[in-house]
N, C-alpha and C positions, 0 to 999 in steps of 0.2 A: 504493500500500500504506500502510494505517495504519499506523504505532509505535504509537500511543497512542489507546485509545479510551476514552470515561467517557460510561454513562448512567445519570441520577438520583443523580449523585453526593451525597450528603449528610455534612452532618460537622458532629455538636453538639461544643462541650464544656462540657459541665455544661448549661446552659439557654444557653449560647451557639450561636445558628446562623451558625455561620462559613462554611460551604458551602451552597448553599441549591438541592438538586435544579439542579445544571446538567446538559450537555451540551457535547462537545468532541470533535472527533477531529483529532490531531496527523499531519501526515504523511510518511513517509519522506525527509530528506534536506532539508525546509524547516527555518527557522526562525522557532517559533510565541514571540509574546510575550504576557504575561499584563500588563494593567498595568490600574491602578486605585489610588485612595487607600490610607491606613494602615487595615488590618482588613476591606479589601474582601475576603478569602479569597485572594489571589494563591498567599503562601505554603504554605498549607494543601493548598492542591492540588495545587501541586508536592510537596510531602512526601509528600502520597498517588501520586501519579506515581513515587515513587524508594522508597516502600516505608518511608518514616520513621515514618509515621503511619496508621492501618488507616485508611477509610473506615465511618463510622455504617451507612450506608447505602446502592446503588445497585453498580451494578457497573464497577472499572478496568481491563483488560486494556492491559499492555505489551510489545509483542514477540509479542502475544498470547497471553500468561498473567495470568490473574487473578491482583493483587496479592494477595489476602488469601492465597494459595494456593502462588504461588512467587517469594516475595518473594528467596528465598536469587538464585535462576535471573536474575531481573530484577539483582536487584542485579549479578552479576558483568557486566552487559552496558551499563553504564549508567554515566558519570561525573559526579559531583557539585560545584556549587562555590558555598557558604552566601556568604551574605552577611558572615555573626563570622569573623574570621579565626579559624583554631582551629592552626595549626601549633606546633608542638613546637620550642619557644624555648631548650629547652637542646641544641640539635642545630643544624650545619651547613645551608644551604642544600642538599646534596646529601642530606646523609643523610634528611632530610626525605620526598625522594622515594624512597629505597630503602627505609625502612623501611615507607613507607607500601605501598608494593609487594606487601611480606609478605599483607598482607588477599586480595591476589587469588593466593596461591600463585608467585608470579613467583620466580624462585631469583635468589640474590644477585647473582652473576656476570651474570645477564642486566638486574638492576635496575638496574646501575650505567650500562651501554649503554644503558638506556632513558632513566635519570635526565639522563644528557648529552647525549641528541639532545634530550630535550623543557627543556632547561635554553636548548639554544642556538635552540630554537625559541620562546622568548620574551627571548632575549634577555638569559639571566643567567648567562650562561659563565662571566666574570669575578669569579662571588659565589660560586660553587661550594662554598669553603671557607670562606666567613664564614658566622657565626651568626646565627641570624633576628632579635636584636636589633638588629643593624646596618643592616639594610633599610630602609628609605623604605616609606611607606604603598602607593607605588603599584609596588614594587617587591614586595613581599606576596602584593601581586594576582596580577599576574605569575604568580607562585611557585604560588599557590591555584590559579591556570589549568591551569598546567604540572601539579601532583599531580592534577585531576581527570582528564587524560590519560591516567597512568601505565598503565591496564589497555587503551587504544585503544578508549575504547567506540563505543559504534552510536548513543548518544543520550547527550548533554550537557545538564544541568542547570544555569543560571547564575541566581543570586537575588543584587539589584542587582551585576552583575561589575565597574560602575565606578565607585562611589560613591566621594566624596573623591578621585580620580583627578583631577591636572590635563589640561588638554584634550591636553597632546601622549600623557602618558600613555593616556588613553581612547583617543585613534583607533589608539597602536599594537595596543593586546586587539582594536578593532574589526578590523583586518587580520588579528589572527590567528585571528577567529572566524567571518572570512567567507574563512578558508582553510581551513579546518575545515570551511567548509559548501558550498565548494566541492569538497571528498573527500566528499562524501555521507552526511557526519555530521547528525544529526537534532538542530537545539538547541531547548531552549528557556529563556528569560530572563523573569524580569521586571527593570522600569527604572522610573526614573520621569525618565529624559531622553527627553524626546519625539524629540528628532535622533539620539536612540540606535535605538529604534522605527524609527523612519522608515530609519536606515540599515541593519538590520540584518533587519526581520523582514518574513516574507512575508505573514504575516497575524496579529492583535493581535485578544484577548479585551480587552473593557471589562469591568471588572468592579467594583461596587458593592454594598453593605451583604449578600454574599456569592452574589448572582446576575451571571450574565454580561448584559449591557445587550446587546451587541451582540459580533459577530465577522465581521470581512472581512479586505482587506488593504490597508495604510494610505493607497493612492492612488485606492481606490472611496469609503474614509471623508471622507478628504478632498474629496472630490468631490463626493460626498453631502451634505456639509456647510458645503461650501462657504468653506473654512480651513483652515491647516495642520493636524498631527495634535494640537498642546497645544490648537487650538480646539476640535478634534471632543471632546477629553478634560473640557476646562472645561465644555462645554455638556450633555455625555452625564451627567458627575459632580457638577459644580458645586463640587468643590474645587480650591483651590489648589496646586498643582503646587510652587510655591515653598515653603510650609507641608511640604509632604511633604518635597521634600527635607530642610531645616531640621530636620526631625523625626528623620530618619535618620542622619543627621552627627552629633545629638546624642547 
């Protein structure tokens, strides 16, 4: 079963073609990654995916509903986690997650149960009542994880999940997003850590100056190409892997 289908997806802005007539179908319970250089369209299309942003042109069905159509409907089924940290810095690590709650209708009393199982499912029991200025960068994330959870959705959206993350921090998110996908959660991420790719996703869009180059899954790529997944990416794109992250950090 598809989650997610897009044909002839397009998406100007202004004389920018940032999507360029692709094709994708995401499917139930894998974990699809989009990766490609800065302005390849990665983001773009997850935001059409999550109803951020309409689509120019072509048709997205999620859950199989057209976005342009029931954006409200997708959205309650669906958890989102941006790359900007965006949490509410004059609030508690806890409150963070109940109020955020509110959005999906969830009643207080039950937000506070949910806010504590997914607090201690990443691991920040002990922050509960510290204020989000107090956090560590990779402790945020965390956090950011934990709030895309709060409504239990059917498909997860992560745009880079572990940027600036030191590596013990990254593999704990990986543990919990291939626990995640092992409950038959449908994700999808972009990265630009190719061992992130490689650990995490079933099958990976290449995507450059807004078209998809290629799509399989990273051990046919590899194979195809005869190099690990950062070669198949250098050779497919021709940028620097290094440059991007650099670019993102900043």
């Amino acid at each position: 079963m598809n989650i997610v289908t897009a044909r002839n997806l397009n998406k100007y802005y202004n004389s920018l073609h940032a999507v360029n007539n692709i094709d994708f179908e995401i499917k139930e319970g894998e974990c699809f990654g989009f990766l490609g250089p800065n302005g390849a369209g990665k983001t773009t299309a997850m935001s059409i995916i999550y109803c951020f942003v309409p689509p120019t042109s072509g048709d997205v069905h999620v859950f199989g509903m057209n976005v342009n159509e029931f954006p409200g409907d997708i959205k309650a089924r669906l958890g989102v986690m941006p790359q900007e940290d965006n949490l509410d810095f004059e609030l508690s690590v806890l409150e963070n997650l109940i109020v955020y709650a509110r959005y999906f209708n969830i009643l207080k009393n039950k937000s506070i149960d949910l806010a504590c199982n997914l607090l201690d499912f990443v691991e920040l029991s002990d922050k509960a009542e510290v204020n989000i200025r107090s956090l560590s960068g990779g402790m945020k994330r965390k956090l950011m994880l934990a709030r895309s959870l709060i409504n239990n959705p059917e498909l997860l959206i992560l745009d880079e999940p572990t940027t600036g993350l030191d590596p013990h921090s990254r593999r704990t998110v990986w543990n919990k997003l291939n626990h995640l996908k092992n409950q038959n959660t449908t994700l999808i991420l972009t990265t630009h850590y190719m061992e992130e790719a490689e650990h995490l996703c079933d099958r990976v869009a290449i995507m450059d100056f807004g078209e998809i180059v290629t799509i399989d899954t990273p051990a046919q790529l590899m194979n195809l190409h005869n190099g690990n997944l950062e070669d198949v990416y250098l050779k497919l794109t021709g940028k620097s892997l290094e440059t991007q992250k650099e670019a993102i950090v900043k």
